[in-house]
Every structure is written in C-alpha cells, then in structure tokens.
N, C-alpha and C positions, 0 to 999 in steps of 0.2 A: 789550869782552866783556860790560861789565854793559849798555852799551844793546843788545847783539847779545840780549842774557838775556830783560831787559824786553821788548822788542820783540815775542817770540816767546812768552813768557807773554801777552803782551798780545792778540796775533794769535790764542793760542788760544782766550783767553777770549771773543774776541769771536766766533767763528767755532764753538767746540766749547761743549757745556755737560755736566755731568754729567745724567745720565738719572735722572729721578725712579723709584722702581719702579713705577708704572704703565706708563710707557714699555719697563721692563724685561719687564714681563709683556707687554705686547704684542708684545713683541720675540720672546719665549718662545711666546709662541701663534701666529707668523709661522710661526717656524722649525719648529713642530713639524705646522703646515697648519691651525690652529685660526683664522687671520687675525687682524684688529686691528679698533682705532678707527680710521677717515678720519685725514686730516690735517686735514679741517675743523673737525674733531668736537675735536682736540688744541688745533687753534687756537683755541677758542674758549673753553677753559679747563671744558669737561662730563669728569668720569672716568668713564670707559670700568666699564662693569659685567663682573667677574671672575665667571665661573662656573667653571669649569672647574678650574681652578688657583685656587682661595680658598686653600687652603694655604699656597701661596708668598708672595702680596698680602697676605696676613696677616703673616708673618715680615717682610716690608720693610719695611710699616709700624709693625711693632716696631723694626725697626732707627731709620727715622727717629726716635725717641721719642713714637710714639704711642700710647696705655695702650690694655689690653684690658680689655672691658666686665664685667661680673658680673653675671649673670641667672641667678637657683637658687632650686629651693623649698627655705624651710627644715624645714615640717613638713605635715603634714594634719591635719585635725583635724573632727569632728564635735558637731554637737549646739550649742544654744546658749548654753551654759557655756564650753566650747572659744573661741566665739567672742566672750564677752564678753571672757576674759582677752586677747586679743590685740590687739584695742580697747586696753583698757587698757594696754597694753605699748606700743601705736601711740605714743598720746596723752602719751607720758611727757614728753617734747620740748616738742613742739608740736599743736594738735589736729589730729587725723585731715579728710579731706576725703573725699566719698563721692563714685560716677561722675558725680554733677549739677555739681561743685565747691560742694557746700555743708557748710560746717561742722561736723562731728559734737559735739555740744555734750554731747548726753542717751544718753550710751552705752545704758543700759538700752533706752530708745527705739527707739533705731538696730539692740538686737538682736533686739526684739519683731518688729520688720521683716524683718529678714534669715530669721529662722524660715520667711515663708511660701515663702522659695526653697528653701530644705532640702528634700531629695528626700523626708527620712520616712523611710528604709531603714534595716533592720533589721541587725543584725552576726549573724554564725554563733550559734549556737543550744549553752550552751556548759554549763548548769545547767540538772538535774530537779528539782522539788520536787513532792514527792507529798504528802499531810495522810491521815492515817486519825481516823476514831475508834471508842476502845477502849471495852472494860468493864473492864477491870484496871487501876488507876493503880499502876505499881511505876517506878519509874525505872531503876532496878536492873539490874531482869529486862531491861526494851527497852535497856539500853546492854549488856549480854552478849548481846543476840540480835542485835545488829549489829554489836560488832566481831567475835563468830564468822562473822557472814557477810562482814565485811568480809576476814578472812585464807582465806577461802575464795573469795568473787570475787562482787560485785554483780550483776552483767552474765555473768559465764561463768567455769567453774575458772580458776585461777590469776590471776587480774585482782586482783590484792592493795594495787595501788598508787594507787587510784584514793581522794580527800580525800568523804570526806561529814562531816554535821552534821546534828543533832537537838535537840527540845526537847520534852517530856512539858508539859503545861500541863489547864487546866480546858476541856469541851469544854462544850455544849447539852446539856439533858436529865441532868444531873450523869453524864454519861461523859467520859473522857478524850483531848484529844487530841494525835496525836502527826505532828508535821511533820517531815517527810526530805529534808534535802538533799543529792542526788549528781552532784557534777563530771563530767558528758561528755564534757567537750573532753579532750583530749591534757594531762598535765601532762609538761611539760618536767625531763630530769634537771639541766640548768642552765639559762644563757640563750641559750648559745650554740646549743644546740639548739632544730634548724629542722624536725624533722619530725612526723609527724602519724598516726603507727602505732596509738596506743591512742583515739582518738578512735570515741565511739557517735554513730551516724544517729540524729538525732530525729524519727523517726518511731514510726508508734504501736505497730510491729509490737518492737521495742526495748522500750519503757516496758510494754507486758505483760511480755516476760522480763522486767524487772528488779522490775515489781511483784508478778509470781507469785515468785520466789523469794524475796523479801523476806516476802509473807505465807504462804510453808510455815515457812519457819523460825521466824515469830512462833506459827503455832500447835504447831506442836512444843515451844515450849516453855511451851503455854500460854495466849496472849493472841492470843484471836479478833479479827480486826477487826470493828467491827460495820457500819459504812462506812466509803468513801471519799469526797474529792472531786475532782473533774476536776485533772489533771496539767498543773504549769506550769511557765514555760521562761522562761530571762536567758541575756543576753548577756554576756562579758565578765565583769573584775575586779566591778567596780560593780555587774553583777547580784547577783553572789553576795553581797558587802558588802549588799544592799538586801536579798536571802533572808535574810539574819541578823537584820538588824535586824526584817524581820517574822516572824520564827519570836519576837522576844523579845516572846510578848500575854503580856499580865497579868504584866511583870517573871519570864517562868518563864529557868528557866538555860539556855543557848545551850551544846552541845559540839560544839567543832570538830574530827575525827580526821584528820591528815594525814600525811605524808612529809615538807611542804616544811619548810626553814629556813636557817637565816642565819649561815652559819661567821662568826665574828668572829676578823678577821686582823691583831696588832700592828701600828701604821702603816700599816694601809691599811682602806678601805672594807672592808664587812661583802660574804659572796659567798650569794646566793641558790644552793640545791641543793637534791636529790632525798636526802634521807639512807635511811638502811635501816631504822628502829625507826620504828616508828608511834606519833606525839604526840598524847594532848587537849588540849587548852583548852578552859577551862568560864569562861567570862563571861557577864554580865546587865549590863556599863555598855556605853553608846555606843561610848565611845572606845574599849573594848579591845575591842570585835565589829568597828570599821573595821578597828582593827590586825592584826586575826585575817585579812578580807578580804583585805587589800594584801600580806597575807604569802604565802596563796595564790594572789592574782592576780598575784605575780610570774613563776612558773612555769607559768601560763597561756596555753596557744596558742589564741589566741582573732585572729576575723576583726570588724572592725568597719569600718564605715559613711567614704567621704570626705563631706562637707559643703562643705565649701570648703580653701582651701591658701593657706600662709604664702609670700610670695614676696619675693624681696630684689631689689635693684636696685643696685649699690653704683657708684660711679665713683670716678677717682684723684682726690686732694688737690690736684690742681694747677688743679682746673677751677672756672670762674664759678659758685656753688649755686642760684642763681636760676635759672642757665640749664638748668641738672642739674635741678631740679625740673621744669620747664616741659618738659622734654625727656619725661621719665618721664611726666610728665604727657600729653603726646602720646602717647606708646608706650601707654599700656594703654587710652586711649580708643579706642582704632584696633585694640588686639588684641584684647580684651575688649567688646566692643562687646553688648551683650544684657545683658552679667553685672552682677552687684551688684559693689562692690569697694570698698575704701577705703584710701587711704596717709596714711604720711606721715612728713616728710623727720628723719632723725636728723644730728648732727653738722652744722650748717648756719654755725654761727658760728665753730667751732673747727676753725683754717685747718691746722692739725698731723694733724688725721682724715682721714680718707676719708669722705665723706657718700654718704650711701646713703637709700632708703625700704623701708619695710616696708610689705606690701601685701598686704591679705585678699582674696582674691578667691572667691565662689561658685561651685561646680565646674558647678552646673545655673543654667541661664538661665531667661530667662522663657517662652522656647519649651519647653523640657522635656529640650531637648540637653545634655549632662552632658559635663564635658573628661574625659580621659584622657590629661595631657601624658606624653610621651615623649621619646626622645632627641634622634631628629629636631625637637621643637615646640622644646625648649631652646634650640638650635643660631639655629632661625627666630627665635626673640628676643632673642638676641643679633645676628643679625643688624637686625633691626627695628629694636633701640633703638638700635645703633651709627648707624645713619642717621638718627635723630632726633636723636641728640646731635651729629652733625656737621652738619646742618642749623642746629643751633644756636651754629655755629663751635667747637665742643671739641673736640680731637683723639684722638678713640677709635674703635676698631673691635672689630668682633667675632673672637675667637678661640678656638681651642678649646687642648682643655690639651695633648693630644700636640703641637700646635706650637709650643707655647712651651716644651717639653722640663721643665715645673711638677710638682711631684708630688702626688698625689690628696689634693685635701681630705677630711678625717679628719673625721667625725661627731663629734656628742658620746655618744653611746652607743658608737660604737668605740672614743671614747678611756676610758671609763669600764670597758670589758671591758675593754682591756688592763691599764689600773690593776689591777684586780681578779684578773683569770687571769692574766698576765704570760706567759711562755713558753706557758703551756696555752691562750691563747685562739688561734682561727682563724686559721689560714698568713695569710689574705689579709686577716684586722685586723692582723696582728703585720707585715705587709710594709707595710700603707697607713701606720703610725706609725711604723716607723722609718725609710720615706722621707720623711717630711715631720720628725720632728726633724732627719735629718741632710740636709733639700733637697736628695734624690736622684732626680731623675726616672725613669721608672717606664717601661720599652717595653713594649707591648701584648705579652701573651701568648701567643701564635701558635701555641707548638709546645705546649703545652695545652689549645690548641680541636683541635689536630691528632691530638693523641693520641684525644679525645671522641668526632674523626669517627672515626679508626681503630676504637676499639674499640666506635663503632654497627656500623659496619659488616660490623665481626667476628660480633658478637651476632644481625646480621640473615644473616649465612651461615650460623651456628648452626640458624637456623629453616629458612632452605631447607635445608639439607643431614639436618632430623628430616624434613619433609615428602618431599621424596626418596624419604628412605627407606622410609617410613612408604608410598608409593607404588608402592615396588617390592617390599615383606614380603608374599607369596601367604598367610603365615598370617593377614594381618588382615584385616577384613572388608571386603568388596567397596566398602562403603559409603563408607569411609574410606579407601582406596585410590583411587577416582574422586574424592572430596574433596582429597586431602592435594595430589594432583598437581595438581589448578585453582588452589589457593592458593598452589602454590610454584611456576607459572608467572604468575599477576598479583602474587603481592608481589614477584617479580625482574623484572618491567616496571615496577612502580612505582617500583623501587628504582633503577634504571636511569636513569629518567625524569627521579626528583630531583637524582640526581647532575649527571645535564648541564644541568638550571639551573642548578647548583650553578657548574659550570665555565663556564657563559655570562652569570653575573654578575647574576640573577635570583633571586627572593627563595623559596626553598621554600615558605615558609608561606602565600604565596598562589596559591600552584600547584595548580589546581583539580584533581582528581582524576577518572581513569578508571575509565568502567566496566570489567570482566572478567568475563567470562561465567561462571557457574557453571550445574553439572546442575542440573535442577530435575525429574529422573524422580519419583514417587511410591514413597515408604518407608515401612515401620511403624513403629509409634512404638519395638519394642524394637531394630529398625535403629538408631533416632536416639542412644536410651540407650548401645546400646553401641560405637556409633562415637563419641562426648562421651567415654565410658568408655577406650577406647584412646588416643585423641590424649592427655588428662590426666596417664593414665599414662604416655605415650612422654617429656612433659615434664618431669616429674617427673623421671626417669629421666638424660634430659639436663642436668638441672638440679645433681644429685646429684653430676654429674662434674665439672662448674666450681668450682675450685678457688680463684679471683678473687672475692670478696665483688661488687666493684663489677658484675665482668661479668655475675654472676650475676642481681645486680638488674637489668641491664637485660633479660636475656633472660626472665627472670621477668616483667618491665613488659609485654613485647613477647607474649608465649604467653599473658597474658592479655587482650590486645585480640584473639587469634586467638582465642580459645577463647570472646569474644563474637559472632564473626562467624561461628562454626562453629555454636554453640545456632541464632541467626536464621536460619542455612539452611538447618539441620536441622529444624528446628520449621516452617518455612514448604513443606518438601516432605510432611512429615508432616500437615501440614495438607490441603494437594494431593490429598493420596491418600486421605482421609476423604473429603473433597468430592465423589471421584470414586466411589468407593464405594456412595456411597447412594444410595436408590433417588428413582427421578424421578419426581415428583407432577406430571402432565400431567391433562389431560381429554380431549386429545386420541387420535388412534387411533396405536397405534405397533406397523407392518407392517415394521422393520426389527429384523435380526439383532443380534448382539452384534458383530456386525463393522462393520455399518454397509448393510449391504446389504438389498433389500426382496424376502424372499423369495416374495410373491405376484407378484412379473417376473419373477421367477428361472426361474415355471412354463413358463412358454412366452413367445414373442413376441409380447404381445398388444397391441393397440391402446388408449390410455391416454385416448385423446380422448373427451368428453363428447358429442361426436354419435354413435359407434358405443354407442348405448347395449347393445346384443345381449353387446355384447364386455364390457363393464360387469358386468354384471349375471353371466355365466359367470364372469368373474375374482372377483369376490367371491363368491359360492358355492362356489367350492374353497379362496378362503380361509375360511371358515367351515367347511368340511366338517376343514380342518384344526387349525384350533382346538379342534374337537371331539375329534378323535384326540389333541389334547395333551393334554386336558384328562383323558381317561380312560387315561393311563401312571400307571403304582403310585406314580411320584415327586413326585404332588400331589396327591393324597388330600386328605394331613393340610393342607396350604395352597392349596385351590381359590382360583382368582382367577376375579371375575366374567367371565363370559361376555358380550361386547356381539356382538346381534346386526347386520349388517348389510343393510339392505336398497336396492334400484334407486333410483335416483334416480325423481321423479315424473313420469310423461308430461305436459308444461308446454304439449304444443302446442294441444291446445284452450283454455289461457286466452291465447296468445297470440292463439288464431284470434277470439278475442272483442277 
C-alpha cells in the first residue's frame, strides 16, 4: 500500500504540477473568451501581460508572498522655502541625488536652481490693504470709526464677521497716515469647514464699495481723507502676517480685530474656531504680529500655488536596498523625464524598516508642461515601479487598496482633527480612523454615489417640470413661454444623453455637448427684463417649497447656470433687433419696398436690359415722378430726405464709333 501511495504521489508529481497564477489567469481569460499566452510564450519562461483582470493577478501574487508596492504624494508645496526644507529633510540620512545622479552637497545652491522651474503663480487673492492720508492724527476716533463699521459690514450690511487691522503712524508733509487691512477670503467657522460663501472678488469694482464706505464713515465722523494710495492685495496666512508687519513703520501699534481663536481643551490640542465676540490685539513686537497672523491664517480659506510635490516610494523590509534604490532610480528617470527632482534613500541599513525614498519632483518641466497627477497617474506608478523592481529580481507588484481589502491611509491633518473634534469631526475622517485603528477594511460606497445620482436627477426634473410649466402659463409672457419650452426640451436631451454614457460605461465629463436650437426672433429690451423677471421669480418660488437643505442647493446651483444661459439669449436677440432696426447708411440707390420688392417692376412689365434704352429711361421717369408725390405727403414735411435725381444712361455709341 505505501509503494501503491509513493508511486501515485510520484506519478502525480511528475506528470501534474500546481499552476502558478499566471497560468490561473490565463486559464480565466480562456474560459471567459479573453484567450491566453501561446504555449511557446509559457515555455519560454516570458509572463504574459494582465490587462484585463489586474485585480485578480494582483491578489495571487499576494497569495504567493509577494509585497505590494507604495507610491503616494506626501504633500505639495510651493515657493522656495517649501523646498529648501524638504531638501533638508531629504538629506537627513544620506545626501540627496538630483535627475543627473549628482550629489546635492549646496542645498542653498540646488534651490537657487530649482526657482527658475517654479511656474511664478500666484495663489487666490485673499487680503486688501488700502493706506490713506489724514489731517487729524486721533487714534481713538479711526479705531471707533471702524469697529462701528466693522459691526455694521465692510463690504455690505450685516457682513460683521470679516478680521481687519490698522495702524495710525506719521505720514509726508506732517499728516497722518492710516493703513487698512481687510481679510477677503472666506474665514472658516473651524477647519473642518470647506466652503467659500463669504469670500469678496478682487476686483476693482469690490474695493470701491469697500473704500467708499469706509470713507463716508470717516468723514462723518470727522476725518477727511486727504489722499489715497493705490490698493494692494496677499495671498494667503503669510500675506497677511507680511501686511502686519509692514503696517508696523516707525514702531506705530498694529490692532488686530478678529472672531478667530483657540478654545484650549484639558488633554488635548488647543481647537481653532469662529467665536461670537469680536477681539483686539494691539502689538508693536515681531513675534507677537506673526502670532497674531497664524492665528488668523488658521481660519483661512485661502488657494495657493503647486510648485512641485513630495513623493514617497516605500518597499517591504524583506528586499536587496541597493537594488530598491536602483530600482526607484530607474522608475523616475523614465517617468519624470523633463522634470527637475531629487531623492533620496531613508532606512538603507536598518534591515527591521521598510526602506523607502523621498522624492521632490517639480510639477512644471522645462518645456512649460505642468503635471496634474491623478488617480489614474498613481495606479501607472505603481504599476511602472513594480516592473522595475522585478526587473531587478524583488518580488513586488503593484496593487491597489480595495484589493487587498487594507483600510485607508489616514493623513496627518485627519488624524489631528480627530484628536481635536473627536465625535464632531467629519463622518468620513471619523470612518477613515477608526478603520485603520481597528484594521477594518473599508467597501467602496456605492449606495452613496447612488443616492447623489438620484437626487441630481431629481433636482434636474425639478427644472424640467418649472420650465413646463412656465411654458404652458398663457399668463406669462410670450417671450418666456417660447424660451422655457426650448430649454426644457434641450436640457431633457442632454440629460438623456448623459445618462446613456452613463449606462455604456463612458465618462460624462468628456462627453462633448450638443447643440439645441433656440428662437433667435428680434425682442425689446423691456421683452428681455421681463422675461429674466419671471423665470427668477418662478425659481424663487420653487425653491421656497424644497424643504431638503441639500436638494435645495443643488436646484439652486442648477437655476443658476439657467438663468446664465437665459441673460445670453436674451441679450443676444435684443441685440438682433437693434441691428435690425437702424437705419442703412448706403450710397447706393434703394428702389425696393419694406418687403423686399422693387416697386419701379411692380409698374409694369418692362424690359430691364441696357440695350432697350427707350424702356430705361420711361421706367425711371415714373420712378421719379413718384418720388416726387412721396415727397410732397404731409408725413414728411418735418423730415424731407434728399431727393436723387435720376437720369438716362449716356448715348456711348458715338465713342464707340470712334
């Protein structure tokens, strides 16, 4: 029985073998009609390239113990301060190496350089600072004329919540002057808030309102400006910290009036927020005008500049580091090819870590092309480097996180909200920490995005069914009635349209758009007002009934791109009908009607041809005789138009005969 055992073991082994998962997946792409690799191609020890099924080919070679790769940016950053420190953080280990393979010895150097690939780009536009000067030096007086304008509204009634700052100082000519700074951007009620409600356009037609109201109130109570100077604009925390510090000439006192501050919570971090009493601070040292800045610029919604981007590379502990480096090193010469960049390897000796590089790479190249990595470009670098590192015999591949059923890496600012807000911060920081403390993987959200499509497309029936009706109300105006219907048959073809790429596995957003015909008859302009005038209202109206916060904003998003494409229509047929209107500045002779007809044929049947000159010459003579009768009706008296006479063409035949 045991050589009947052996035998049969033996006979298997030698005739059966277990199937690597390559062969599995091809096995899987047979059966499903997707074909395979040759058997030549098997035999010759080449693996078959998985497209199709990466998913799968990824989980087997997890099974086998092959690690998955880590390629993630860790931050972005701008300017080159942002990039000295990274440098330096590079270099903590070992020195950095730039795309030549040459040493980074002279950080300074290295970032003097790096500067001229900096795009230069500006971040949103996020502080005013206006400067007057006075003839009244009172401090007093200018600090009660602005916080009464400030609890009354800078920019427009009730806008109470907005941080400014001033400083009275010695101006030219012994008058005084007086420097204003007012925060435009959005301040946040914490940090968790992401929106962008109270935010002023910088633009010029803005900084009049806020500089006229600013100077009725100074002279009401007093203090003429006597000039101004030109209005200037920051970016960002650091702008406004750099307005402070230059509001402080000649050591005068910096007052800061704000909202923001900083609850302090037993055991735990201090929590940035929008409080309800309005504070000064009044400093003259450096360090407590920064401190005053960073307190404000934590509450600040402010957009700024990428420059370049922090990028990790990590691999498992188990792999050759030499070869790990050389590997990475291959990967970003080949994907980064244009770009400035510089790594370099952490954990190389200490066999217990994971060795990884840290890697600055410039977003714009030397061509002028600027990245914008994305989900998709992540996935391609991971794929990339898993083939360079097995190129270099490691056993790694690329994978993503739903496949290895992982739960989402947690930031450091998500972990620091939750520290901070605990139960009050964001559903979806409070989900991504407590799946990774307790290593719960995470399923894709599905009935979530499904809910979003439902209730677009609720929102978007909303709008077809006001246009509708707004098309079938005989009380509105004809105008608006021929409009409402064109719009609420092309945005229900459009809507249509989207859906079945939707269902045929196609990307909406690049689904180039149809035209739809709209009237383009000629209207007046009080047409145009009062058809803007009723759509507005109808919205309004529907708006009022949505009882759903969320539904409401979207239908509210959505009535506003209508009520852009309604102005343009309207404005552009109103235009039409001006055009048509005025009168024609010709030289020429104009023998036709208002209808288009010429009524000197009208007279009879006459012959048009330039050799019947007889016929000529009669047909013009009764137009003229007619001109004359128009001319003497009582309806043109007071506006005679000149009178062109017409006469025979010339008898040409004697210079011919010559």
């Amino acid at each position: 029985m045991n050589d009947r055992s052996n035998s049969r073991s033996t006979s298997r082994s030698t005739e059966r073998r277990l199937p690597s998962y390559f062969d599995l997946i091809d096995e899987e792409n047979r059966r499903r009609g997707g074909g395979g690799a040759n058997k030549g191609s098997r035999a010759a020890g080449r693996q078959p390239t998985i497209v199709k099924y990466a998913g799968a080919a990824s989980a087997f070679s997890r099974a086998t113990g092959n690690n998955a790769v880590v390629v993630k940016v860790l931050s972005y950053g701008a300017g080159a301060r942002s990039a000295k420190s990274i440098l330096a953080y590079q270099s903590k280990e070992e020195k950095a190496r730039d795309q030549d393979g040459q040493e980074v010895t002279d950080i300074d150097a290295a970032v003097r350089s790096w500067e001229r690939e900096f795009g230069n780009r500006k971040g949103s536009v996020d502080v005013l600072r206006l400067t007057y000067e006075l003839a009244v030096k009172d401090r007093e007086k200018v600090k009660d004329v602005l916080r009464s304008l400030a609890d009354d509204g800078f920019y427009r009634e009730g806008d109470t919540d907005r941080t400014y700052a001033f400083s009275v100082s010695d101006g030219v000519k012994g008058q005084t002057r007086l420097q204003f700074v007012l925060v435009v951007a959005h301040e946040k009620s914490d940090r968790s808030d992401r929106s962008q409600v109270n935010r002023i356009a910088a633009n010029i037609d803005n900084v009049q309102v806020i500089d006229h109201r600013l100077e009725m109130a100074m002279r009401s109570a007093g203090i003429a400006p006597i000039s101004r100077y030109p209005a200037d604009f920051s970016s960002g925390p650091r702008g406004f910290t750099a307005a402070l510090h230059a509001m402080r000439r000649k050591d005068a006192e910096v007052t800061v009036s704000t909202k923001t501050e900083m609850v302090e919570r037993p055991g735990k971090s201090g929590r940035y927020e929008r409080g309800k009493d309005r504070r000064e601070l009044t400093a003259t040292d450096h360090r407590e005008l920064t401190k005053h800045g960073q307190l404000v610029g934590s509450l600040l919604q402010t957009r700024q500049p990428r420059d370049f981007m922090h990028l990790l590379l990590s691999g498992p502990a188990n792999v050759d580091r030499d070869s790990f480096v050389l590997a990475g090193r291959d990967f970003l010469r080949e994907q980064f090819a244009g770009h400035r960049y510089a790594y370099a390897v952490h954990n190389r000796t200490d066999m217990q870590k994971h060795p990884h590089l840290h890697v600055i790479v410039a977003l714009r190249n030397a061509g002028g092309r600027t990245l914008n990595p994305n989900i998709r470009d992540f996935t391609e670098w991971r794929v990339h480097f898993a083939e360079k590192a097995r190129d270099r015999g490691m056993p790694i591949d690329r994978q993503k996180r739903i496949e290895r059923a992982a739960p989402p890496p947690v930031k450091r600012w998500e972990w620091e909200m939750f520290q901070r807000m605990g139960a009050t911060a964001p559903a979806s920081v409070v989900d991504k920490v407590v799946s990774k403390i307790w290593d719960r993987p995470t399923e894709p959200r599905r009935h979530e995005a499904k809910r979003r499509v439902d209730q677009t497309r609720h929102s978007i029936g909303r709008i077809i069914e006001m246009l509708d009706g707004l098309g079938r109300n005989r009380s509105a105006p004809s105008t608006v009635r021929e409009l409402s219907q064109d719009l609420a048959v092309g945005l229900r073809r459009e809507h249509q349209r989207l859906e079945t790429a939707i269902h045929q596995g196609r990307d909406p957003a690049k689904e180039k758009g149809q035209d739809n015909m709209l009237r383009s008859t000629p209207i007046s302009a009080a047409q145009a007002k009062a058809a803007k005038q009723t759509l507005a209202t109808t919205a309004l109206n529907v708006a009022a009934k949505i009882s759903d916060p969320s539904d409401r904003l979207i239908f509210e998003q959505a009535t506003k791109i209508i009520g852009k494409v309604v102005g343009l229509q309207l404005d552009s047929r109103v235009v039409k009908n001006h055009d048509r209107s005025a009168p024609r500045q010709s030289g020429t002779l104009n023998t036709k009607s208002s209808g288009g007809r010429d009524h000197v044929s009208e007279l009879g049947n006459v012959n048009k041809s330039s050799s019947d000159r007889s016929a000529d010459a009669s047909r013009i003579a009764r137009s003229n005789a007619m001109d004359q009768d128009h001319d003497r009706s009582p309806h043109n008296d007071r506006n005679k138009a000149k009178s062109v006479k017409l006469r025979p063409p010339r008898d040409r035949g004697n210079e011919r005969s010559r």
